[in-house]
N, CA, C and O atoms as a CHARMM CRD file, in Angstrom:
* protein
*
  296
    1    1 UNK  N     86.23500 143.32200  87.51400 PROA 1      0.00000
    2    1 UNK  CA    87.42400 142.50500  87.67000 PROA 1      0.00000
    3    1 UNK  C     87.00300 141.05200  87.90000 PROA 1      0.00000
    4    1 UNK  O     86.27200 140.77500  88.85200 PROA 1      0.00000
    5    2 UNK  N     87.47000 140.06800  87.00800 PROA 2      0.00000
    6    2 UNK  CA    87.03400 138.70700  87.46900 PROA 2      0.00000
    7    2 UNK  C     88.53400 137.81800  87.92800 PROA 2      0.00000
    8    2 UNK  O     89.68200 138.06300  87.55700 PROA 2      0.00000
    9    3 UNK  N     88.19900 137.05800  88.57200 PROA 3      0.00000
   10    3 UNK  CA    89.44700 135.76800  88.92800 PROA 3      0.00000
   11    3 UNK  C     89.82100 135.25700  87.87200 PROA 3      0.00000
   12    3 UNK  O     89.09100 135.22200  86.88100 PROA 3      0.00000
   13    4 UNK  N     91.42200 134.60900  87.90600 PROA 4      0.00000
   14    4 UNK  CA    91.86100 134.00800  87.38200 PROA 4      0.00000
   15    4 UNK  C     91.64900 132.47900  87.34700 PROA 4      0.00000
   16    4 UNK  O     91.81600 131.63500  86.46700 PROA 4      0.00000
   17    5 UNK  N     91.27100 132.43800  88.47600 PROA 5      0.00000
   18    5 UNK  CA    90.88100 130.44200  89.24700 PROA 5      0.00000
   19    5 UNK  C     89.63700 130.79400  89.72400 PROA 5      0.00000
   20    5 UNK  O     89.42400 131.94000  90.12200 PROA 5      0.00000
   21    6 UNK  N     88.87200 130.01700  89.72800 PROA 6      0.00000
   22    6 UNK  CA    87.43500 129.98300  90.37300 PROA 6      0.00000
   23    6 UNK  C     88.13700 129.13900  91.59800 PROA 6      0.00000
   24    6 UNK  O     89.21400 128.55200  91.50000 PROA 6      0.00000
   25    7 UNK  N     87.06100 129.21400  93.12400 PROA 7      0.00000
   26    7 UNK  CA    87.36200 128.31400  93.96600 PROA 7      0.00000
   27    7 UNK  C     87.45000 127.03600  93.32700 PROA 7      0.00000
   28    7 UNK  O     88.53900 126.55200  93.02100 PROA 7      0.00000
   29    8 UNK  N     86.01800 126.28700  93.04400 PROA 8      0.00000
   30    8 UNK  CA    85.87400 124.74500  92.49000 PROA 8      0.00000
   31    8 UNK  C     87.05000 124.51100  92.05400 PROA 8      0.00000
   32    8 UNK  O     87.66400 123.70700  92.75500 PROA 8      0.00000
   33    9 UNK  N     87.77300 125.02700  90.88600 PROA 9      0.00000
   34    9 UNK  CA    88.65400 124.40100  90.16100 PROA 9      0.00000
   35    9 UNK  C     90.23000 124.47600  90.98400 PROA 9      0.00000
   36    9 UNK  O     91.26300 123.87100  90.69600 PROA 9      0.00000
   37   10 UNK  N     89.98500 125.38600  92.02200 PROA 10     0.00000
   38   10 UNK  CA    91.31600 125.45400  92.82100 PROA 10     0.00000
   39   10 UNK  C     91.32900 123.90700  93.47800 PROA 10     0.00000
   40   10 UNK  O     92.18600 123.02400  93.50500 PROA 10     0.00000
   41   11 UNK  N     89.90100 124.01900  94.01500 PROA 11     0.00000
   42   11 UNK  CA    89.86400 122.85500  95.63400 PROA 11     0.00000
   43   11 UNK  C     89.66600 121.53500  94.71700 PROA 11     0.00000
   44   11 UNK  O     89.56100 120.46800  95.32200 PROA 11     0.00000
   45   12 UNK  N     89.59700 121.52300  93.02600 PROA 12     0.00000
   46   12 UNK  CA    89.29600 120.52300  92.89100 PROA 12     0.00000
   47   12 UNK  C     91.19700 120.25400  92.30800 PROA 12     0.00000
   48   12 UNK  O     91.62700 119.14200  92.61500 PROA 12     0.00000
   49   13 UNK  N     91.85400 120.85900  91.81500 PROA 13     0.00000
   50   13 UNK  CA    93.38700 120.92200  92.06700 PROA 13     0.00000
   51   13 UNK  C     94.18900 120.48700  93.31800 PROA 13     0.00000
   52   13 UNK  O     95.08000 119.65500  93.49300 PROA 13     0.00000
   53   14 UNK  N     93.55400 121.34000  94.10200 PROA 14     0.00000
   54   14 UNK  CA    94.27400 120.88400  95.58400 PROA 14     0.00000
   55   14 UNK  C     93.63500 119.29300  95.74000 PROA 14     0.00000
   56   14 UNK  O     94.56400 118.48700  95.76900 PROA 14     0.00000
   57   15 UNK  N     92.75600 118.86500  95.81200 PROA 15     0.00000
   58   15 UNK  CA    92.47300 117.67500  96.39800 PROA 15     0.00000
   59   15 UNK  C     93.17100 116.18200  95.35200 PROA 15     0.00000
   60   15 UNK  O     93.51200 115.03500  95.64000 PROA 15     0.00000
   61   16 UNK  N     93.12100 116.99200  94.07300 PROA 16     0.00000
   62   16 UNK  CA    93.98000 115.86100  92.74800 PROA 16     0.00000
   63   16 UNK  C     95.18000 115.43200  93.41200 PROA 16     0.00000
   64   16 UNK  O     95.49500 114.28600  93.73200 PROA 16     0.00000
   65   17 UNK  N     96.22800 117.23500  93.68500 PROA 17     0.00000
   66   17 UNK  CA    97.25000 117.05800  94.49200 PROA 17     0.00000
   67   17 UNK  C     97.19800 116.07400  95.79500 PROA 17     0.00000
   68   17 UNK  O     97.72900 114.98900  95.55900 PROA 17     0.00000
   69   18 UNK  N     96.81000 116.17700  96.77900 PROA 18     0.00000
   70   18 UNK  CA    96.37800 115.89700  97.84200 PROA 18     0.00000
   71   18 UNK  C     96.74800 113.96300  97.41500 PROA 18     0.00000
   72   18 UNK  O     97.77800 113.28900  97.40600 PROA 18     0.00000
   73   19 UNK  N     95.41300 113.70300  97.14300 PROA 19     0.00000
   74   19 UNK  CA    95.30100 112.17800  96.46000 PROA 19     0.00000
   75   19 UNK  C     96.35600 111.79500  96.03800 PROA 19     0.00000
   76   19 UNK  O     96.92200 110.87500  96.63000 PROA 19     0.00000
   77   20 UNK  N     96.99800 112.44700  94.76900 PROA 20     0.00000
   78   20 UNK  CA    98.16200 111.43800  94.17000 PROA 20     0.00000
   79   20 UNK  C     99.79500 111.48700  95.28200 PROA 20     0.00000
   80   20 UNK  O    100.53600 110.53800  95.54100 PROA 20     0.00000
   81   21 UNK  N     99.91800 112.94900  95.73700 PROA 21     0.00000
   82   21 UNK  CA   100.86200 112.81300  96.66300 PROA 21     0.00000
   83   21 UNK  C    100.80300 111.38800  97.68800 PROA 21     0.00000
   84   21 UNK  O    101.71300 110.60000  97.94800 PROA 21     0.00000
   85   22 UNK  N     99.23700 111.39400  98.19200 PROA 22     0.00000
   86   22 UNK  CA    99.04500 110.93300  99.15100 PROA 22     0.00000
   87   22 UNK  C     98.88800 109.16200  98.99500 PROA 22     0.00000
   88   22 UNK  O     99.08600 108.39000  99.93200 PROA 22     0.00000
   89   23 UNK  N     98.45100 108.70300  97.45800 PROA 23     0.00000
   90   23 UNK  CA    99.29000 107.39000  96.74400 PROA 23     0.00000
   91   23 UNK  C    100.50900 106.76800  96.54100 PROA 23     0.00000
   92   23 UNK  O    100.84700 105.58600  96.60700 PROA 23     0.00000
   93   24 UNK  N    101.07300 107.73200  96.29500 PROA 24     0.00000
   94   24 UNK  CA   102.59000 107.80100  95.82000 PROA 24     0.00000
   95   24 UNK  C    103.14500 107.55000  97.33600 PROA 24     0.00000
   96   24 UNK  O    103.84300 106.54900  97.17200 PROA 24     0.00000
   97   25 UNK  N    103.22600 107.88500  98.68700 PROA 25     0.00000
   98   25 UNK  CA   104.14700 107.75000  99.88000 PROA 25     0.00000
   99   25 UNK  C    103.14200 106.88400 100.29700 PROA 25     0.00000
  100   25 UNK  O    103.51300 106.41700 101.37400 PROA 25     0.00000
  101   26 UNK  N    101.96300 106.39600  99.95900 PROA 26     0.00000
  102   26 UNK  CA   101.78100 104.96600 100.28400 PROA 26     0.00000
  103   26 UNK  C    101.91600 103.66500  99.86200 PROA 26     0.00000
  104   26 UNK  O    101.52200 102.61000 100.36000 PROA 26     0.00000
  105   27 UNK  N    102.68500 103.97000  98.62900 PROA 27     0.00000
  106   27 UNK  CA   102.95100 102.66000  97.65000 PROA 27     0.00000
  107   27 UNK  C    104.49600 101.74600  98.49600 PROA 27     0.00000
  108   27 UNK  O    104.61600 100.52500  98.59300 PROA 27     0.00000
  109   28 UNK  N    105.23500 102.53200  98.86800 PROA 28     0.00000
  110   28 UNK  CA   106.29100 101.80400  99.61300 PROA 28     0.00000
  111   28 UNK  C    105.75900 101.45800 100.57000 PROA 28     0.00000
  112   28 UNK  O    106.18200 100.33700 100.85400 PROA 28     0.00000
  113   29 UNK  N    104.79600 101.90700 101.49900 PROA 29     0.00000
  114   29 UNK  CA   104.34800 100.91100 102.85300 PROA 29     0.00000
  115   29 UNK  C    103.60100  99.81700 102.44700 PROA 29     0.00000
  116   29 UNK  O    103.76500  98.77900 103.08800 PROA 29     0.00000
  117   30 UNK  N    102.45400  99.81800 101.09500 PROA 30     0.00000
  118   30 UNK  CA   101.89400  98.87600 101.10100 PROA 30     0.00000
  119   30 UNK  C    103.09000  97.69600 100.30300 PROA 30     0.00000
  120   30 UNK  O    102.83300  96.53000 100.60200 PROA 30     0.00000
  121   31 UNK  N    103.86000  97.80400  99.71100 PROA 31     0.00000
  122   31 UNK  CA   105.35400  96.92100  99.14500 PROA 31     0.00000
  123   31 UNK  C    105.34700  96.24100 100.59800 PROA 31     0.00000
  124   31 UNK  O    104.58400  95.30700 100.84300 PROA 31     0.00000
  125   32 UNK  N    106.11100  96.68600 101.41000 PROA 32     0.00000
  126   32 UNK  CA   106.19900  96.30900 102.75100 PROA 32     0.00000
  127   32 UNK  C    105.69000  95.39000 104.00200 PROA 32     0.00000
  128   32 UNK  O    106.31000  94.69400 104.80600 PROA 32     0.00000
  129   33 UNK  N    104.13400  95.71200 103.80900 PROA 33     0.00000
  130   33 UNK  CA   103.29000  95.18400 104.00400 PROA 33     0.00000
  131   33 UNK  C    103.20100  93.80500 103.34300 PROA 33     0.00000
  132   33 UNK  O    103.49000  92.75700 103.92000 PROA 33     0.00000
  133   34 UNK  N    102.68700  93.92700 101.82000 PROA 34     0.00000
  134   34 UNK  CA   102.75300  92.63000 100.73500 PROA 34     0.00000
  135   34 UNK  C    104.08000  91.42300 101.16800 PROA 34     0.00000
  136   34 UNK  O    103.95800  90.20800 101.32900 PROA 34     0.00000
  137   35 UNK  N    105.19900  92.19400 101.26300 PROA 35     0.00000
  138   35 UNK  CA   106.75800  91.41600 101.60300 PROA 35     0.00000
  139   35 UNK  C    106.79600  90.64900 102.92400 PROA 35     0.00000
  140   35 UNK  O    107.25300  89.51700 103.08400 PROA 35     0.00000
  141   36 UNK  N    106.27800  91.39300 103.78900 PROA 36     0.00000
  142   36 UNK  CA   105.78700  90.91100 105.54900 PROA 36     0.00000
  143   36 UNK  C    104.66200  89.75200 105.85700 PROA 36     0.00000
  144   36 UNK  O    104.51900  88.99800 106.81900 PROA 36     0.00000
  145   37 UNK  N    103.67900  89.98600 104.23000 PROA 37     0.00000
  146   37 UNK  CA   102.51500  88.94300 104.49600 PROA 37     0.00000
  147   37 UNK  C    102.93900  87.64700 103.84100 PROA 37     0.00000
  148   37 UNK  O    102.32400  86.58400 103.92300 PROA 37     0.00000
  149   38 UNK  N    104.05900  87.86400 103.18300 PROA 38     0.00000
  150   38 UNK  CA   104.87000  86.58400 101.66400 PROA 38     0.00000
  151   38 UNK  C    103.95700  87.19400 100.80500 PROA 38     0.00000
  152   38 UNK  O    103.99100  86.45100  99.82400 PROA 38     0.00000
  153   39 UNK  N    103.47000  87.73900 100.65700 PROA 39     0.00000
  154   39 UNK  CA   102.62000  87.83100  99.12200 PROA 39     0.00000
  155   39 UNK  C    103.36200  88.64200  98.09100 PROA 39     0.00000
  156   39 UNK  O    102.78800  88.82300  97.01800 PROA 39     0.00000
  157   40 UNK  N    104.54100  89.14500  98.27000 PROA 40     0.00000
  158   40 UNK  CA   105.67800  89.96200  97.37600 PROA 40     0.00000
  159   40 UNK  C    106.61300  89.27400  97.77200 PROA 40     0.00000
  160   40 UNK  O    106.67200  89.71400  98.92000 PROA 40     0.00000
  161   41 UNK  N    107.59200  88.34400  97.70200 PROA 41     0.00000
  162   41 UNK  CA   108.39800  88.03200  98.13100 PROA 41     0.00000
  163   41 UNK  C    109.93800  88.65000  97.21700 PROA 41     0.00000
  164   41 UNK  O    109.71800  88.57200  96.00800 PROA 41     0.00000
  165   42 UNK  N    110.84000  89.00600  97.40600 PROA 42     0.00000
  166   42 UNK  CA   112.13800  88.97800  96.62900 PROA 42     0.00000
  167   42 UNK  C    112.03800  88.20700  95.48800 PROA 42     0.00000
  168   42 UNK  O    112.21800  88.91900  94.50000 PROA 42     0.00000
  169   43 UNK  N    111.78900  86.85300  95.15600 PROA 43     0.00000
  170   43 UNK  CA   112.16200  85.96100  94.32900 PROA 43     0.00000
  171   43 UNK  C    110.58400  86.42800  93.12400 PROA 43     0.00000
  172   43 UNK  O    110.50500  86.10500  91.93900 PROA 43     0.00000
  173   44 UNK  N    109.79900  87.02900  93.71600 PROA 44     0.00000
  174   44 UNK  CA   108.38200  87.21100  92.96600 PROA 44     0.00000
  175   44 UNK  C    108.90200  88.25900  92.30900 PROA 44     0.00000
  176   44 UNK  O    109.00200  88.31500  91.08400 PROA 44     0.00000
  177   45 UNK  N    109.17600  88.94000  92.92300 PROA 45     0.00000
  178   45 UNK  CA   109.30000  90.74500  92.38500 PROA 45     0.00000
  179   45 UNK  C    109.67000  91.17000  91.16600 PROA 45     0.00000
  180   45 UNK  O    109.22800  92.12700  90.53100 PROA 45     0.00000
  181   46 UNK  N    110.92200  90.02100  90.73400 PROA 46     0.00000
  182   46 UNK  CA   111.10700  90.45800  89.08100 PROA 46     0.00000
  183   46 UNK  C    109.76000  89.91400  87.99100 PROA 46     0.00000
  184   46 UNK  O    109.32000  90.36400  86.93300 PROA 46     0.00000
  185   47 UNK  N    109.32300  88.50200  89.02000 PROA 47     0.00000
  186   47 UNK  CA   108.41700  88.05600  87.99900 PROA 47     0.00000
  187   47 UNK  C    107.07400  88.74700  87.61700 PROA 47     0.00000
  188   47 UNK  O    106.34000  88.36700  86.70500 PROA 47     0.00000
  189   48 UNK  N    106.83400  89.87300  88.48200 PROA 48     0.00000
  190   48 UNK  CA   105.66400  90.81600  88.91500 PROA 48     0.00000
  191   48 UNK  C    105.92100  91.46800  87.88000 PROA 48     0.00000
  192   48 UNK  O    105.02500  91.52100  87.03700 PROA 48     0.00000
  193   49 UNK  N    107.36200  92.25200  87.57300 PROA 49     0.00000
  194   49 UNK  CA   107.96200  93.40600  86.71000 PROA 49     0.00000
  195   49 UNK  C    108.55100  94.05100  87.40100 PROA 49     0.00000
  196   49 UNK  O    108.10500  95.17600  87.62900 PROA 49     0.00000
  197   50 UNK  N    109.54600  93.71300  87.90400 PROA 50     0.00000
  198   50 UNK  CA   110.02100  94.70900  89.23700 PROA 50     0.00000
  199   50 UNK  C    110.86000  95.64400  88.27000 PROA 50     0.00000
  200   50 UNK  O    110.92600  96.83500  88.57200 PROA 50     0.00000
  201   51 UNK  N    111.72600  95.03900  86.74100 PROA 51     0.00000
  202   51 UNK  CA   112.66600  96.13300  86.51100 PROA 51     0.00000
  203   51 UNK  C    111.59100  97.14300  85.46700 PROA 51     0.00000
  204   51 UNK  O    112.01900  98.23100  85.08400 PROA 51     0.00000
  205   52 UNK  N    110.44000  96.75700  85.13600 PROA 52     0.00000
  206   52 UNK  CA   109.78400  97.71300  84.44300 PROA 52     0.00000
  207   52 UNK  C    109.03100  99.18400  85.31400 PROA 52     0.00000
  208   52 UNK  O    108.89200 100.37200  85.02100 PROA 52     0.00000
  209   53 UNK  N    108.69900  98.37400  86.42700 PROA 53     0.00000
  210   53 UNK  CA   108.28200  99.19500  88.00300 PROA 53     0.00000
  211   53 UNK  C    109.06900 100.31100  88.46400 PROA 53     0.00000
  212   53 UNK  O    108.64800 101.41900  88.79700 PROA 53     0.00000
  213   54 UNK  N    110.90100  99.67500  88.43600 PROA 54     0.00000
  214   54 UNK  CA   111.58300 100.50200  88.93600 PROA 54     0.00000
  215   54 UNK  C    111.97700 101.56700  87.83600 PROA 54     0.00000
  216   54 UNK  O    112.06400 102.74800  88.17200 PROA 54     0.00000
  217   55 UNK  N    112.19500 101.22000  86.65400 PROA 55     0.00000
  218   55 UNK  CA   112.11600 102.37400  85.53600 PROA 55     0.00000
  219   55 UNK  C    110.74300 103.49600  85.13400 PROA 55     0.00000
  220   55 UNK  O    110.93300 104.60600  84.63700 PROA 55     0.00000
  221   56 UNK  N    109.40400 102.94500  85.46000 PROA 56     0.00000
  222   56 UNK  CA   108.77200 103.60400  85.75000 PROA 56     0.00000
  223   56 UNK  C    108.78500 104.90700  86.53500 PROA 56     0.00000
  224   56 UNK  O    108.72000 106.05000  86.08500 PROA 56     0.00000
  225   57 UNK  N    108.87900 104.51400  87.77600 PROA 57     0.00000
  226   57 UNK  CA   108.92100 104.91500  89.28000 PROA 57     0.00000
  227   57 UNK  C    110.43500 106.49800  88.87300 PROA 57     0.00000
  228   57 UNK  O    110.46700 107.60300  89.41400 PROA 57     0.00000
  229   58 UNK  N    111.39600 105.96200  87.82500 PROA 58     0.00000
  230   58 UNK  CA   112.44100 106.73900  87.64300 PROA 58     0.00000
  231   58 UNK  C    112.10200 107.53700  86.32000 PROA 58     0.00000
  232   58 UNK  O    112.66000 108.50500  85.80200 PROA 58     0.00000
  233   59 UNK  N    111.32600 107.01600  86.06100 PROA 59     0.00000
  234   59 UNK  CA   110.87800 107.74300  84.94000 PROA 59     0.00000
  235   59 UNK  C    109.53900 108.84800  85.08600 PROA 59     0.00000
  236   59 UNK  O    109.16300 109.68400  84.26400 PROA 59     0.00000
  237   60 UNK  N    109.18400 108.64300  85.94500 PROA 60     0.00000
  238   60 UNK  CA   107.63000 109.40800  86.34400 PROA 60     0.00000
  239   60 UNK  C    108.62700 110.42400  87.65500 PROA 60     0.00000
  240   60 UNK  O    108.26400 111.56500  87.94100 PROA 60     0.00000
  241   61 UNK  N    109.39400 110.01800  88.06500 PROA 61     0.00000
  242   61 UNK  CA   110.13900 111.40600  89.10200 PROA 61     0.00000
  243   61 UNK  C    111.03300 112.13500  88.59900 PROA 61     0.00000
  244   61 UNK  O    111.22600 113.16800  89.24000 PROA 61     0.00000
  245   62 UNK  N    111.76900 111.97600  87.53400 PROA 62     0.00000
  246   62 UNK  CA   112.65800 113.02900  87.24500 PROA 62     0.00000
  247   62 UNK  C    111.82000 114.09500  86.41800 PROA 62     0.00000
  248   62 UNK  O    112.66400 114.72500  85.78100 PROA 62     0.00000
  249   63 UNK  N    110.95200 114.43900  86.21800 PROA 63     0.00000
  250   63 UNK  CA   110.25100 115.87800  85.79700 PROA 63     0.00000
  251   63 UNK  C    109.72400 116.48800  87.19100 PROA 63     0.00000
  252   63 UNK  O    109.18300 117.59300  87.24000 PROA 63     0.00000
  253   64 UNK  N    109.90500 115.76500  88.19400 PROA 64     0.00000
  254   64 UNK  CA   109.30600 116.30100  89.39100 PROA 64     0.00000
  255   64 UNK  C    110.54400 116.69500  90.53300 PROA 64     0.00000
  256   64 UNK  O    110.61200 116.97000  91.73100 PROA 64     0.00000
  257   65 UNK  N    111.48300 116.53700  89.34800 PROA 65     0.00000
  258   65 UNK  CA   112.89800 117.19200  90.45700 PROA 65     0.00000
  259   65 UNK  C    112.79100 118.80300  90.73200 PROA 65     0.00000
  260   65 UNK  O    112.23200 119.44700  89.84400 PROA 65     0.00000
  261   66 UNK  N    113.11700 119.28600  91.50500 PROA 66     0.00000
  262   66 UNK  CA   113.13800 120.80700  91.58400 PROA 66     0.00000
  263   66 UNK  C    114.65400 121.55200  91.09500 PROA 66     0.00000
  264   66 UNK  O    114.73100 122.75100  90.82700 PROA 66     0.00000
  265   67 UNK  N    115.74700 120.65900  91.04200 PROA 67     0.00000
  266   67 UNK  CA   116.74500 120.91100  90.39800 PROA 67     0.00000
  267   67 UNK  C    116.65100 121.71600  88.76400 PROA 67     0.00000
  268   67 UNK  O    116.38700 121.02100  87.78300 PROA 67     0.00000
  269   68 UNK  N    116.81600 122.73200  88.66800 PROA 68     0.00000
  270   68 UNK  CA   116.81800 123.31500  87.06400 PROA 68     0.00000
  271   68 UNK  C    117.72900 122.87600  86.18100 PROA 68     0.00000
  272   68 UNK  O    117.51700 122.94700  84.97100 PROA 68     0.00000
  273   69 UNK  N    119.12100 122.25100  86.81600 PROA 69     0.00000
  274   69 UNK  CA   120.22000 121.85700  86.11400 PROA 69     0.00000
  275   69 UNK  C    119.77500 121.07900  85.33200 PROA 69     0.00000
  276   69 UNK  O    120.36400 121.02700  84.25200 PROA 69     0.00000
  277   70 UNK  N    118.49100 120.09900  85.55200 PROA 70     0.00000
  278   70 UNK  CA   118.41300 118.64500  84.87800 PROA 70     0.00000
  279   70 UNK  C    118.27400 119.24900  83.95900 PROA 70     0.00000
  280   70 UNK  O    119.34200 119.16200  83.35300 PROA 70     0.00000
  281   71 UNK  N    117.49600 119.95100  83.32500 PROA 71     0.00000
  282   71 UNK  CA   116.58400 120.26600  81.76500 PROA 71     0.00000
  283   71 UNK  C    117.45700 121.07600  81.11600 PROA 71     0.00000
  284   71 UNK  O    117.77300 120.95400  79.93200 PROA 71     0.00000
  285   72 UNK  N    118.09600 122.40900  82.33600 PROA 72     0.00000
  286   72 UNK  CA   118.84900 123.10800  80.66400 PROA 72     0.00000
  287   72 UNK  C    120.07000 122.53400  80.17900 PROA 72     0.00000
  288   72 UNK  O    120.56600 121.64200  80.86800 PROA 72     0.00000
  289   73 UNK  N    120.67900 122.89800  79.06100 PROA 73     0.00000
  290   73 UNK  CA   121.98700 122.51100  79.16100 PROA 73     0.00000
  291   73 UNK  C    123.17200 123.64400  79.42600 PROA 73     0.00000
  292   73 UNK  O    124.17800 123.63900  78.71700 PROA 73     0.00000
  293   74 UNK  N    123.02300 124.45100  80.31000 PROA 74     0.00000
  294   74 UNK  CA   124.34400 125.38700  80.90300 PROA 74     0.00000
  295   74 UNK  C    124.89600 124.57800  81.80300 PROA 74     0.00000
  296   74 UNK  O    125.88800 124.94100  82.43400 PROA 74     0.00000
């Protein structure tokens, strides 16, 4: 009988997970941070790309909804 997952490739899964979760809920503190030091200011933000950022950001989370409604059509 052999495995389906070897450890390595589990712990090297879990830690991918781990990392990008762990990017992703730090990107709004470091915004925050940047805004607090002036180095993001409001008036910068569109010139940065703020509306390409925020379509991104909406575009990279809706496959990560847990809702099933989104995808089928019933």
């Amino acid at each position: 009988m052999t495995n389906l997952i070897q450890v390595d490739q589990y712990l090297s899964f879990v830690m991918a997970m781990m990392l990008a979760f762990g990017l992703a809920f730090e990107v709004p503190l470091l915004i925050v941070m940047l805004n607090l030091a002036g180095v993001l200011t409001h008036e910068r933000f569109p010139a940065v790309g703020g509306r390409v950022l925020i379509f991104t950001v909406f575009l990279l989370a809706g496959p990560g909804q847990p809702e099933p409604r989104t995808r089928s059509p019933c």
